[in-house]
N, C-alpha and C positions, 0 to 999 in steps of 0.2 A: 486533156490528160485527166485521167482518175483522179481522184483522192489518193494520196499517197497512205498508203496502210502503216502505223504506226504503234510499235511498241514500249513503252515506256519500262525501264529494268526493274523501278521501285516506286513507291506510291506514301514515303516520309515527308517530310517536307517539304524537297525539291518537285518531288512530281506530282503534289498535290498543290502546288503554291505556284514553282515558275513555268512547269512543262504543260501538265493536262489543260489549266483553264485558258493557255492560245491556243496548243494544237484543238480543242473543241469546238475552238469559232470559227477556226480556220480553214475557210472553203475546200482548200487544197491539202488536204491533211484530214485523215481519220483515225482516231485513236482504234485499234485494233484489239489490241491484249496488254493489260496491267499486269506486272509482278506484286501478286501478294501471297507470302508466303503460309500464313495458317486465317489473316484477314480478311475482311470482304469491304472495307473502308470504298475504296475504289466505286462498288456496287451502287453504294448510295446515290452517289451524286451520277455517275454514268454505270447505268442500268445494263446497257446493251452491250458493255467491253466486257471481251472473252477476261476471265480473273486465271492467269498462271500459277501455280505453286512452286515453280523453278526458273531459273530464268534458260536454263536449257530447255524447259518446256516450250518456251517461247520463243526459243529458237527455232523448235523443230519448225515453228508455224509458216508455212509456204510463200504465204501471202503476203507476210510484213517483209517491207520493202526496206523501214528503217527504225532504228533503234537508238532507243534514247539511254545513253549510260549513265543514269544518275543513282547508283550506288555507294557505298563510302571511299574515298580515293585510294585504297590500295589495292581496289579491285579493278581500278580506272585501266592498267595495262592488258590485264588478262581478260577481260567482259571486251572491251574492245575488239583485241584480238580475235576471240572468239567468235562478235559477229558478225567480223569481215569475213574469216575462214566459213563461215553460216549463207554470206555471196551479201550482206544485208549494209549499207549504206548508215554512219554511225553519226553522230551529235554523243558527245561524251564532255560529263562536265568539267568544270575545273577543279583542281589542277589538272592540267592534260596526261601530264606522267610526272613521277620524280626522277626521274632523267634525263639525258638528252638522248641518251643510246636505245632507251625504251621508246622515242619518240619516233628517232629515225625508222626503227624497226616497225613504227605500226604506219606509217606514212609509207613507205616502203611496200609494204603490203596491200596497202590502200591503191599503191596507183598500180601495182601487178595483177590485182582485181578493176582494177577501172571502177575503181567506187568513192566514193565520196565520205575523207573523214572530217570532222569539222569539230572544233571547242566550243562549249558552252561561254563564251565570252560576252554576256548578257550586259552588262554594265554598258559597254557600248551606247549604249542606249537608254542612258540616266541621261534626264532632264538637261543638268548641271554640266555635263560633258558635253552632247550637243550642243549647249551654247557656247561652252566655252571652246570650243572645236569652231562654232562658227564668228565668233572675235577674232580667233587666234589667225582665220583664214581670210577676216577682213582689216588684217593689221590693226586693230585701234588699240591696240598696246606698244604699239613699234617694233624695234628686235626685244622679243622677250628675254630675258636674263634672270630669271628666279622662278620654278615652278614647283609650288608646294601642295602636296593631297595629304590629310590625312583623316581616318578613321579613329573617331572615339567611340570606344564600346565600355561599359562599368558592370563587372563581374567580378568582383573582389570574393569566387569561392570556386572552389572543382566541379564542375555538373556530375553526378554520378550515373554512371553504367552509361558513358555513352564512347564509342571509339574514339571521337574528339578530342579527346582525355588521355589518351594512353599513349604510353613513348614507344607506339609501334610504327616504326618507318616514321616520316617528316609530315607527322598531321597537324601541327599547331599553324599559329596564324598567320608565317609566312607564303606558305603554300597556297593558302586559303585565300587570305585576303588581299594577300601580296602579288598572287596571281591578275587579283582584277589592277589592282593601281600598278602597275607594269606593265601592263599590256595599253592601258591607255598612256603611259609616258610614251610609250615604245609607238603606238596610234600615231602620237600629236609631234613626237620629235627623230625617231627611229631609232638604232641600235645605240647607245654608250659607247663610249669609248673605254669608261673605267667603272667600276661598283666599287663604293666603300660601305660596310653597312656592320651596326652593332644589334644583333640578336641575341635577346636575351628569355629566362621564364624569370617576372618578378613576384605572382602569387605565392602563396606559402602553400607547399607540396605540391607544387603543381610539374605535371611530367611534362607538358610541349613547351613548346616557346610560344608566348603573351606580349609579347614585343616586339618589334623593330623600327632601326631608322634607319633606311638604306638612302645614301647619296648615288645617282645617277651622275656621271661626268659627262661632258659634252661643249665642247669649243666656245667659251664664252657663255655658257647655261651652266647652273646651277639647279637640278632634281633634285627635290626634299620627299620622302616617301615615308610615313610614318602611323603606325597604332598600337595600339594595347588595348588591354581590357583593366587597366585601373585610371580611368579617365573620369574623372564622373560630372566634369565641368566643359564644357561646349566650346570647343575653340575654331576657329574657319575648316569649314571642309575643302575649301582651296583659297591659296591668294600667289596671285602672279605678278609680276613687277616688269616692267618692258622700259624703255627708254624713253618711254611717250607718255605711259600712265600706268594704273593698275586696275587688277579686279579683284574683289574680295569675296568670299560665299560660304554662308551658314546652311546650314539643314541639309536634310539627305535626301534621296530623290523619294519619291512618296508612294512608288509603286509594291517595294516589297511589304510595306505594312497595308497595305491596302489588299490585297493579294491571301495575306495572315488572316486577315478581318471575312474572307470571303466573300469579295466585293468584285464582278468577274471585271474584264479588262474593255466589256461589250458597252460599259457604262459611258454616258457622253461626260467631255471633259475627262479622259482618262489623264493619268500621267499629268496634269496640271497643277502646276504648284501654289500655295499661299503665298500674296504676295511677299508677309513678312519674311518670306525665305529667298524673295529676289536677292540675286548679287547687286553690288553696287560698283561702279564702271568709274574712275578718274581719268580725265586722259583728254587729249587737244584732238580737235573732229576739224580741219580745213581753219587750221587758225586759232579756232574758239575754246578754252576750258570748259569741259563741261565735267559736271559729278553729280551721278545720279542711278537710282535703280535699273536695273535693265529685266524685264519681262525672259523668265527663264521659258525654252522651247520645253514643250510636253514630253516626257519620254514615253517610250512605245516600247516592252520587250516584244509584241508581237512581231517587230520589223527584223526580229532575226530569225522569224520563221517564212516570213515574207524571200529574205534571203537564202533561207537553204530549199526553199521550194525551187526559188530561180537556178541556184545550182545545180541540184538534180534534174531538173528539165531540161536545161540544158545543156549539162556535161560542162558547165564552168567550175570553176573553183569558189567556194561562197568566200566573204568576207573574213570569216573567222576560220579561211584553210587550216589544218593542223600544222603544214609548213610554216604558215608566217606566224604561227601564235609559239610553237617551237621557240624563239629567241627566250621567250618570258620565261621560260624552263632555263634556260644556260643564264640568264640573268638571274636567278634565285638561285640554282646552285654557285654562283660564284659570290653571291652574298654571304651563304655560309660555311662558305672556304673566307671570306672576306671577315668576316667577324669572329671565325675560328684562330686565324693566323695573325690580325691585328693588323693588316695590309690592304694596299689598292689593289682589288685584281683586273686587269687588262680582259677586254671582250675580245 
């Protein structure tokens, strides 16, 4: 099979940081046509991609097969849409929609065209979750009973002029980041049964919300899901508790800052962490207490292009189908219905 011919919508952060420098290495994948709208940023670094000035420009393009939607999220429904109705095979980032109704309608369309829509669900593939995905699947916690993630970020001011910022539609942090740590509770234990969660904005003038702690419910589990942006002191990025032992884990996977730095992903030792950011493992192994570091797995985001190559080639569903990533959408909207009304709400 060819190279799959490949559009990227925009060329900000996202697609000059998580998108272009895999699709560039990747055998199976040709960056095609970048969206930049009056720049040439794009040019620099890849020479050879046709540079769009619309992103209907780049639709019209015959050739691209697939389109990467990484725009700011309230274009996420209608960019979508549009490059299904365009016949073109979508990766749209997160959040997927702020609905559930605008979700069904673009998956819906997806499979009336026989095309492939997929979420940007990158995180998957942080260090820290792969390992903890592989504990969690060799028991050595026991039945887990306590799973807490959270995100410290310290921004104690408003960025100016950026949409981030502004109370249009539900751009603040739960959409955002709330999207990634949802989708891996929903990964590692499946749907809830109930959300309780208090969303708050605690910066001073600030229009989104900079907060939350949503409680995930689940028979005997307890989900802790929590961030903001006035953290400015390090607390575990996760600690789980099981019947047998626990795990505990600082630092964050080390791919996006490495990515920021312009360091490509072709680098050996990718994704490989410092030790000092090992988790540390308590827990009985065949009898014996043991407590001790555990060597975290390397994360790889290239392995979710690895994934939507195998989907497209074979008319399978990838990993990160829009269908099953859909839940994370009716679990955030029902967090702020949940934190609005003061109540448990039922999934």
């Amino acid at each position: 099979m060819k190279p799959i011919q490949t559009g990227i919508a925009s060329y900000g952060m996202s697609g000059s940081v998580f998108h272009a420098p895999f699709l560039s290495i990747h055998p199976s994948f040709e960056i095609n046509t970048i969206v930049e709208r009056s720049k040439n940023n794009a040019s620099t670094r890849y020479p050879s991609v046709f540079i769009a000035r619309s992103y209907e420009e780049m639709l019209e393009r015959n050739e691209i097969q697939l389109v990467i939607v990484n725009t700011p999220d309230v274009t996420h429904y209608e960019f979508s849409r549009m490059a299904l109705m365009a016949g073109k095979h979508v990766v749209v980032e997160k959040p997927f929609v702020f609905d559930v109704n605008e979700g069904e309608n673009l998956i819906a369309l997806a499979r009336e065209r026989n095309l492939m829509l997929a979420v940007y669900q990158n995180r998957r593939w942080d260090g820290d979750f792969l390992t903890i995905r592989k504990l969690l699947d060799a028991q050595l916690l026991g039945r887990v009973v306590e799973f807490h993630s959270s995100y410290q970020r310290f921004r104690n001011y408003i960025q100016p002029d950026t949409w981030k910022e502004r109370s249009s539609h539900r751009v603040g942090m739960t959409y955002n980041l709330g999207s990634h740590m949802i989708d891996q509770a929903v990964r590692l234990f499946g749907l809830p049964q109930s959300v309780y969660a208090d969303i708050d904005i605690l910066r001073e003038k600030g229009a989104v919300d900079d907060y939350y702690n949503i409680s995930l419910r689940y028979p005997g589990l307890k989900v802790s899901l929590r961030a903001g942006y006035l953290m400015r002191e390090e607390t575990p990025r996760y600690y789980i508790h099981g019947n047998s032992g626990s795990f505990v884990k600082y630092g964050i996977d080390p791919q996006e800052e490495l990515l920021k730095k312009g360091a490509t992903p072709a680098t050996p030792g990718w994704g490989e962490e410092p030790e000092a950011n090992w988790g540390v493992l308590n827990t009985e192994i065949s009898g014996l207490h043991f407590r001790g570091k555990i060597e975290t797995i390397p994360g790889n985001y290239g392995c979710f292009y690895d994934d939507i190559y195998r989907a497209i080639s074979t008319g399978t569903p990838p990993e990160t189908d829009a269908a099953a990533v859909l839940p994370v959408i009716r679990i955030i909207e029902a967090a702020f219905q949940s934190s609005a009304e003061g109540r448990t709400i039922s999934i």
